[in-house]
Phi, psi and omega in degrees: 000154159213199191241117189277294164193167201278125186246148140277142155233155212237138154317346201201050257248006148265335164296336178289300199311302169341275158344291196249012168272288186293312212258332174292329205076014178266175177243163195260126170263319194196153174232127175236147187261161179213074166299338152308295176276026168020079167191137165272140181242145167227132162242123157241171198183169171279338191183100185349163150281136025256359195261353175225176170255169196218155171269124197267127191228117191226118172291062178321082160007107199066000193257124173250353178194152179251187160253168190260343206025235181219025225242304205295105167295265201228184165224168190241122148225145179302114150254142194265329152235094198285356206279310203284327178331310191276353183260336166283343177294319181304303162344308208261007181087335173257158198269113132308102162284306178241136185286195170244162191169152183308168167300108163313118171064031192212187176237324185325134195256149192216156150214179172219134186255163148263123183299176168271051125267345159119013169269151208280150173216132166250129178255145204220117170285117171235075149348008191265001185075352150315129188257106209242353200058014191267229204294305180234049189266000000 
């Protein structure tokens, strides 16, 4: 088994596409519409299935926001250098929540941006020669 993908649902769903296209690096792999059931689908990624997991970003059609409830953490992404990561998400238009910096009680060092719906993104410097597919893989 593995994890194919993460679905979101977004207020906005070419402003989501923005979001994890421009200011993230990923790319929109594919789009499909449903007009019986009135929601739109985007997938973007670092890279497709089966070799990455890709992110499902699905619009319901007049719904502009959601609430987030206390269930929803994070999402993970890989960096190699977080310090430039996070100045390219600023570059780029998006909010650096948490600066970068270790972990409470641990050394891996993190930060965190937020999308525009308000979901959390943790970027995890990783040096290790791992490859996560994330911001500057």
């Amino acid at each position: 088994m593995r994890i194919l993908h993460t679905m979101l649902r977004v207020g906005d769903l070419q402003r989501s596409i923005d979001f994890y296209t421009k200011v993230l690096g990923m790319t929109l792999l594919r789009t499909s519409e449903n007009p019986e059931y009135k929601y739109t689908l985007a997938f973007v990624g670092y890279g497709s299935n089966p070799d990455h997991a890709e992110l499902e970003l699905t619009y319901n059609w007049g719904q502009t926001e959601y609430e987030m409830g206390t269930a929803y953490g994070h999402l993970a992404i890989s960096a190699d250098n977080i310090v430039e990561a996070c100045d390219a998400v600023r570059a780029n238009g998006g909010n650096v929540t948490r600066e970068p910096g270790p972990v409470k009680g641990g050394s891996t060092v993190i930060a965190f941006v937020t999308d525009p719906d308000g979901y959390k993104i943790e970027l995890i410097e990783r040096k290790d020669g791992v490859r996560g597919g994330g911001l500057d893989s």
